[in-house]
N, C-alpha and C positions, 0 to 999 in steps of 0.2 A: 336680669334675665338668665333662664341655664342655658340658653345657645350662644357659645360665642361664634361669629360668622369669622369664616379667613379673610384675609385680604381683597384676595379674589373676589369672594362671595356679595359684599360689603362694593365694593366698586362697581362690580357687574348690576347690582340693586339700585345705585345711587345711579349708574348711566339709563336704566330702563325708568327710573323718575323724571330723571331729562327729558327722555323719549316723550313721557308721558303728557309733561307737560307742554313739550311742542308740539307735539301731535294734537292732542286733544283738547288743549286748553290754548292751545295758540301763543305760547310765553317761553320766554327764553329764564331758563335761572338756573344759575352759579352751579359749579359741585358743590360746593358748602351750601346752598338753600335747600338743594335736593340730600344732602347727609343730614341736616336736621330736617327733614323730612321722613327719614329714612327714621333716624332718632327719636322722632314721634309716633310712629310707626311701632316700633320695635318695642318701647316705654310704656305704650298707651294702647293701644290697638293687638300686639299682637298675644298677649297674654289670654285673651278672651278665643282666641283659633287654640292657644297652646290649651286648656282649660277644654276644652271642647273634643279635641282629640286624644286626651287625656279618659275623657268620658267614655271613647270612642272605643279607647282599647279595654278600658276596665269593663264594659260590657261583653266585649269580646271575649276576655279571658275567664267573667265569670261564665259564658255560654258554654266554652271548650271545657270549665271544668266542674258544670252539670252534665254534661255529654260524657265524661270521664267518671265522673261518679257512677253513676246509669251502667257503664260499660265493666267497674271492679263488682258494682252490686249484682250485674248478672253470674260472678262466678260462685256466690255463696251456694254450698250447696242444701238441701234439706235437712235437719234432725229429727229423727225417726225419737218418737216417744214412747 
């Protein structure tokens, strides 16, 4: 993956999977269950969001630079024949 997460980042994650699954799922599991979860996640899962928003901006950037285009082709001036 190109993201490495800080320490920080990576714990804060791995405690909201806790969260997630006592809350929601009704189950208590381990930091280690929840960081290969995280791990599966990040492996498998999140390449397809990265991939996605990837799209996200390349659309973006081509739009600003037909908009940019548009905006140097209104300086041409006439040639008089």
């Amino acid at each position: 993956m190109f993201y490495k997460l800080t320490k920080e980042q990576q714990q804060m994650m791995i405690s909201a999977i806790q969260t997630f699954f006592s809350q929601d799922r009704d189950e208590e599991i381990s930091e280690f269950a929840a960081e290969r979860v995280l791990d599966f996640v990040k492996e498998t899962l999140a390449p397809h969001f990265y991939n996605a928003a990837v799209q996200d901006v390349k659309m973006v950037v081509e739009q600003q630079f037909a908009s940019i285009e548009e905006e140097i082709l209104t300086l041409e001036r006439p040639i008089k024949k």
